[in-house]
Backbone bond lengths (Angstrom), bond angles and torsions (degrees), N, CA, C in turn:
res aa  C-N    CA-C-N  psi(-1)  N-CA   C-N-CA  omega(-1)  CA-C   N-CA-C  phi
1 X - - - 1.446 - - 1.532 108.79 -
2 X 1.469 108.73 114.94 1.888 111.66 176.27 1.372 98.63 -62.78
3 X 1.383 118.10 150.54 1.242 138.16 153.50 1.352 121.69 -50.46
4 X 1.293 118.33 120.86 1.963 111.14 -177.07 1.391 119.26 -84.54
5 X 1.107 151.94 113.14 1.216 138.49 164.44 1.481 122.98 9.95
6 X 1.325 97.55 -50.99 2.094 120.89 -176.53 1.418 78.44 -49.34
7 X 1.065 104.22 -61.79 2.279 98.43 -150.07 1.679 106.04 -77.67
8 X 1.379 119.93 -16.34 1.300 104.31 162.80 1.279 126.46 -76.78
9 X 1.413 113.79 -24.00 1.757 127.87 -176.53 1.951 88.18 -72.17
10 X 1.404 131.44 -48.77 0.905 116.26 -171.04 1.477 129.18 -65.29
11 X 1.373 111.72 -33.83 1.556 132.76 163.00 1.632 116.03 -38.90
12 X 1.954 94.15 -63.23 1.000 98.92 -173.15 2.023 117.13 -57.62
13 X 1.152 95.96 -31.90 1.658 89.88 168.39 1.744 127.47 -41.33
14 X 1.401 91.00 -48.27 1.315 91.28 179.15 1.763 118.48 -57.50
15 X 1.455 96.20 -33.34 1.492 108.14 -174.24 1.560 109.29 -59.81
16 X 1.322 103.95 -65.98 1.646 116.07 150.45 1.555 117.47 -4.17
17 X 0.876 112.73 -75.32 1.543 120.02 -172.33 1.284 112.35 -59.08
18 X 1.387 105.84 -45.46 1.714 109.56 170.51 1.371 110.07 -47.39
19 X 1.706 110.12 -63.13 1.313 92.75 -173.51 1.200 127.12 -73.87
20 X 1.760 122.40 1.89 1.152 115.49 172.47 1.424 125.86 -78.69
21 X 1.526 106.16 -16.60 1.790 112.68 175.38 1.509 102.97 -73.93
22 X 1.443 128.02 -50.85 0.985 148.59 -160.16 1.488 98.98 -49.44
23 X 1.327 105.87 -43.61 1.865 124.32 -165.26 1.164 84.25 -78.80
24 X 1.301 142.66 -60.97 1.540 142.94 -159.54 1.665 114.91 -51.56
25 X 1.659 84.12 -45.59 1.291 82.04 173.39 1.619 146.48 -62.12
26 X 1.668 87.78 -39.38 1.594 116.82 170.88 1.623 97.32 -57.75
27 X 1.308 129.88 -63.44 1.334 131.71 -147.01 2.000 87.96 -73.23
28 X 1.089 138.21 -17.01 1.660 139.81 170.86 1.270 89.68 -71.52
29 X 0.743 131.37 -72.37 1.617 131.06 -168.43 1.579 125.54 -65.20
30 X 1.221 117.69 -13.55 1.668 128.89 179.23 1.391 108.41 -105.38
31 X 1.503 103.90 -31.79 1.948 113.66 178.90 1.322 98.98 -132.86
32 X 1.272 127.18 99.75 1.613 99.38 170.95 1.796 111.99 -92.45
33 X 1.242 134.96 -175.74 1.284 132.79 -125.32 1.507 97.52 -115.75
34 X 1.783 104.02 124.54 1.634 109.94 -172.79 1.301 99.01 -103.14
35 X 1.471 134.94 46.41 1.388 139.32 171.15 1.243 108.56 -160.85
36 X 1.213 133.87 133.32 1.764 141.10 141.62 1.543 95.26 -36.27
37 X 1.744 143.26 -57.52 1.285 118.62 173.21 0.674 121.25 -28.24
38 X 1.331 138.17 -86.15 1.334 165.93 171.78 1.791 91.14 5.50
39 X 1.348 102.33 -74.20 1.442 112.14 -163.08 1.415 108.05 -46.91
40 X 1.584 109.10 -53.11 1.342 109.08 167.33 1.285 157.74 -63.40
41 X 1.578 95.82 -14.20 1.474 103.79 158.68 1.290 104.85 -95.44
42 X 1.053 139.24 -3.84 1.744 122.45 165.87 1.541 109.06 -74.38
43 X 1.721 112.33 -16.05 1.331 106.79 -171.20 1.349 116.78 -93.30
44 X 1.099 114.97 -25.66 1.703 119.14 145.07 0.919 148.13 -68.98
45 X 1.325 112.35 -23.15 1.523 114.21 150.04 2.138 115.68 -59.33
46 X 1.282 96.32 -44.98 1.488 113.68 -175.66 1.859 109.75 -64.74
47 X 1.406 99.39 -42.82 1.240 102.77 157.56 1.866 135.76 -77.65
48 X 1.214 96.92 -11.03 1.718 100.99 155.89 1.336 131.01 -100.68
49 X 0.966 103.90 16.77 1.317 133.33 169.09 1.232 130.69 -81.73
50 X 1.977 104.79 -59.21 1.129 93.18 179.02 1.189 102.51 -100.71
51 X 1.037 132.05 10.46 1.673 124.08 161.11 1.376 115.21 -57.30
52 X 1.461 109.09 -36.87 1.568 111.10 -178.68 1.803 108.88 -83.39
53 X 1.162 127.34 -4.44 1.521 131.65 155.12 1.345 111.61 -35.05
54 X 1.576 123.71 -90.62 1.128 142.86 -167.58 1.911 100.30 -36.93
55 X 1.206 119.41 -53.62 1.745 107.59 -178.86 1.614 107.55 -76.90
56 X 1.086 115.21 -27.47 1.641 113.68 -178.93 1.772 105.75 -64.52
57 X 1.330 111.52 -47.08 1.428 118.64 -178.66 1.442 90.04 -53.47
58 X 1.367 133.11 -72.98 1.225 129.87 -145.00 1.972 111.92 -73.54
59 X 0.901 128.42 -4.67 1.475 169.73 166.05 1.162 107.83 -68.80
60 X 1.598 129.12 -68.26 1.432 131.52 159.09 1.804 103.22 -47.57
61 X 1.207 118.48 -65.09 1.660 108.97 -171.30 1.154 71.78 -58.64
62 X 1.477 140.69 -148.41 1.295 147.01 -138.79 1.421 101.65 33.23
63 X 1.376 120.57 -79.46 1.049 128.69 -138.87 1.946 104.90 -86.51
64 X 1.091 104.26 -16.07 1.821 131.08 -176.70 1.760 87.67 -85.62
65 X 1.377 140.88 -53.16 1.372 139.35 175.84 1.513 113.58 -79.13
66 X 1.042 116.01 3.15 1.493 122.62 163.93 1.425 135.46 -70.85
67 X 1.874 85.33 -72.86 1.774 98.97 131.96 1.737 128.41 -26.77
68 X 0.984 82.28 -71.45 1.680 97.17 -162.37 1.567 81.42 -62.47
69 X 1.354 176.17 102.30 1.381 171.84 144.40 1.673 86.43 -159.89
70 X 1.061 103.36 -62.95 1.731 111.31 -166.08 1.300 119.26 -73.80
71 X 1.450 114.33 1.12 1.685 114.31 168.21 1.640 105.02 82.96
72 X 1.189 109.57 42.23 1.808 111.22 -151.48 1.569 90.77 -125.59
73 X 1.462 122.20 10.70 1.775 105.61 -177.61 1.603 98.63 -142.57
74 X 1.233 98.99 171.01 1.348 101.89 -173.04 1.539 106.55 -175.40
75 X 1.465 122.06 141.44 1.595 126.13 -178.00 1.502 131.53 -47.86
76 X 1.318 149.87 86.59 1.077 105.27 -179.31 1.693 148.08 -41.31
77 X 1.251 122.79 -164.97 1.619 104.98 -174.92 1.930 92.36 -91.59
78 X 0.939 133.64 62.51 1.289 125.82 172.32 1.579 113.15 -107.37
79 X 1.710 117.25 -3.00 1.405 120.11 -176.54 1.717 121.12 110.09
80 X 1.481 111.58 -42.05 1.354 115.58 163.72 1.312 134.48 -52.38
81 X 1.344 128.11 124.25 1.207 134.49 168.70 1.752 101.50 -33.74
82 X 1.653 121.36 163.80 1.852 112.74 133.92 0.921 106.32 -73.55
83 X 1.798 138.96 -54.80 1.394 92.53 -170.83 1.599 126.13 -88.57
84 X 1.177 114.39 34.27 1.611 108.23 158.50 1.514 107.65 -87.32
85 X 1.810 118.16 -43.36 1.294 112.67 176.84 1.468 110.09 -55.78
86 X 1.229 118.67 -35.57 1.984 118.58 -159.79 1.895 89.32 -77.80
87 X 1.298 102.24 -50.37 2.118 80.58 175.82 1.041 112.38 -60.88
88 X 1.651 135.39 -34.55 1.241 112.63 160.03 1.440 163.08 -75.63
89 X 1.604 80.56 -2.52 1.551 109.86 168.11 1.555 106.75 -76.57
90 X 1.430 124.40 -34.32 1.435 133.92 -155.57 1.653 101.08 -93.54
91 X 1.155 104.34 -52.73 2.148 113.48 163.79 1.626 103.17 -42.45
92 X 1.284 128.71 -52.70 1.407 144.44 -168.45 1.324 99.35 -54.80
93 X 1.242 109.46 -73.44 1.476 113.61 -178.58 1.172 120.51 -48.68
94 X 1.479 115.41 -54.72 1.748 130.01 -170.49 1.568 97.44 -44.22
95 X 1.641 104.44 -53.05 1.497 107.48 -175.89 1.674 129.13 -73.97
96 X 1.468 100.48 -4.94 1.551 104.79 161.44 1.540 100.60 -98.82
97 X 0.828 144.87 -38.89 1.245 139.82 166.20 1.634 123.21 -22.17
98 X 1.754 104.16 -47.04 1.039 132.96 -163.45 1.319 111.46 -81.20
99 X 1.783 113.49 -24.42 1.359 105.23 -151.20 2.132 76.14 -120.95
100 X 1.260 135.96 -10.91 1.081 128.21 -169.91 1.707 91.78 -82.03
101 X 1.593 107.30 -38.42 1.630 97.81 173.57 1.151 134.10 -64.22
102 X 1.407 124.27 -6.00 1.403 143.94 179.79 1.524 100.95 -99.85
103 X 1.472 128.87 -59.17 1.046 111.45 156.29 1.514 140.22 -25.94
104 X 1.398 105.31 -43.97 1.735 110.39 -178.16 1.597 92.49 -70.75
105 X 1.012 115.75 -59.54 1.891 126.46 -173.18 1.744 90.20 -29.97
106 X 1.292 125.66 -60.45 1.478 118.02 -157.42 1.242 105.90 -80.25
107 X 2.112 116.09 -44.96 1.885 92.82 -179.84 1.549 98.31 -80.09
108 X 1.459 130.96 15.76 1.852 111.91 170.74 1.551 82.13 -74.38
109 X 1.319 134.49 -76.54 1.331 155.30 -121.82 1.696 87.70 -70.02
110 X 1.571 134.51 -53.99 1.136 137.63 166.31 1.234 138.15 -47.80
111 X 1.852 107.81 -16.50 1.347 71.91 -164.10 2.006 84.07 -123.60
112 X 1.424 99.26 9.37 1.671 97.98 154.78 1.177 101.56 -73.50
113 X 0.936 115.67 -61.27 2.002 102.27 -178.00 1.112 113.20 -30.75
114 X 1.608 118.16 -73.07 1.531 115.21 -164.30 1.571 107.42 -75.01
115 X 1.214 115.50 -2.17 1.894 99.63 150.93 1.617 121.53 -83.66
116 X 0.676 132.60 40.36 1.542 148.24 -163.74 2.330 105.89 -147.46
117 X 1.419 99.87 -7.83 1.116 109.84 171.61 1.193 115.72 -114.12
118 X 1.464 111.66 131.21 1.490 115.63 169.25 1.769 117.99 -128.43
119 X 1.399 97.93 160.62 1.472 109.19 -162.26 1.679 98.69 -86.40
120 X 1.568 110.44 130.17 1.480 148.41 -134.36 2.111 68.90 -109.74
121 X 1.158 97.30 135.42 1.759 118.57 170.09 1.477 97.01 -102.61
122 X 1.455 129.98 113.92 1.478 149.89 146.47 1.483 101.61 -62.98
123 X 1.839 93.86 102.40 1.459 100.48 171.65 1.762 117.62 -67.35
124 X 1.404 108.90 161.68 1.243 110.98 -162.68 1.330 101.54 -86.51
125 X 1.875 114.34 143.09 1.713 79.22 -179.38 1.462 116.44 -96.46
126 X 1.121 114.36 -169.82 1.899 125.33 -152.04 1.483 84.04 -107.18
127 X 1.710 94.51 130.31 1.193 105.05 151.42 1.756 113.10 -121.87
């Protein structure tokens, strides 16, 4: 089965995102941030993010038991059963699942805080 365009545009999303943290990161480190905003809208974006983890993971299995319904997977020659790889594909997930929800818990929990901060005006001094 060729690859459709549809499923490369979808891939490429994921790629996307990578490079969009990646960029985020660089741009913290080349400019770092002359506002408490600042902080906070990166933390909502960062926090809608990983909120949307937990259904995307489960979306991939969906789509990994779909396959696997249609007779469409099979082991490589490395010794593993599929279904030892598919529980371990499914443990994998459960456990990113687990830790992307804890993630949201800390940038939710962060970035109410840092909206509750505001940027302090450095009086000019007197001459």
């Amino acid at each position: 089965m060729l690859m459709t365009e549809d499923h490369k545009r979808v891939e490429q999303y994921a790629l996307d995102a990578s490079k969009a943290h990646t960029e985020l990161v660089r741009q913290l480190v080349d400019e770092p941030l002359e506002y408490p905003l600042e902080a906070y809208r990166i933390l909502s974006g960062l926090t809608r993010s990983a909120h949307e983890l937990p259904q995307l993971l489960e979306l991939l299995e969906g789509g990994i038991e779909w396959l696997r319904a249609g007779d469409r997977l099979a082991a490589d020659f490395r010794g593993a059963s599929l279904e030892e790889k598919l529980h371990d594909f499914r443990a994998g997930l459960a456990e990113a699942s687990e830790a992307a929800q804890a993630v949201e818990r800390g940038l939710d929990k962060a970035y109410r805080a840092i909206g509750h901060v505001s940027y302090r005006e450095v009086a000019e001094p007197q001459q």
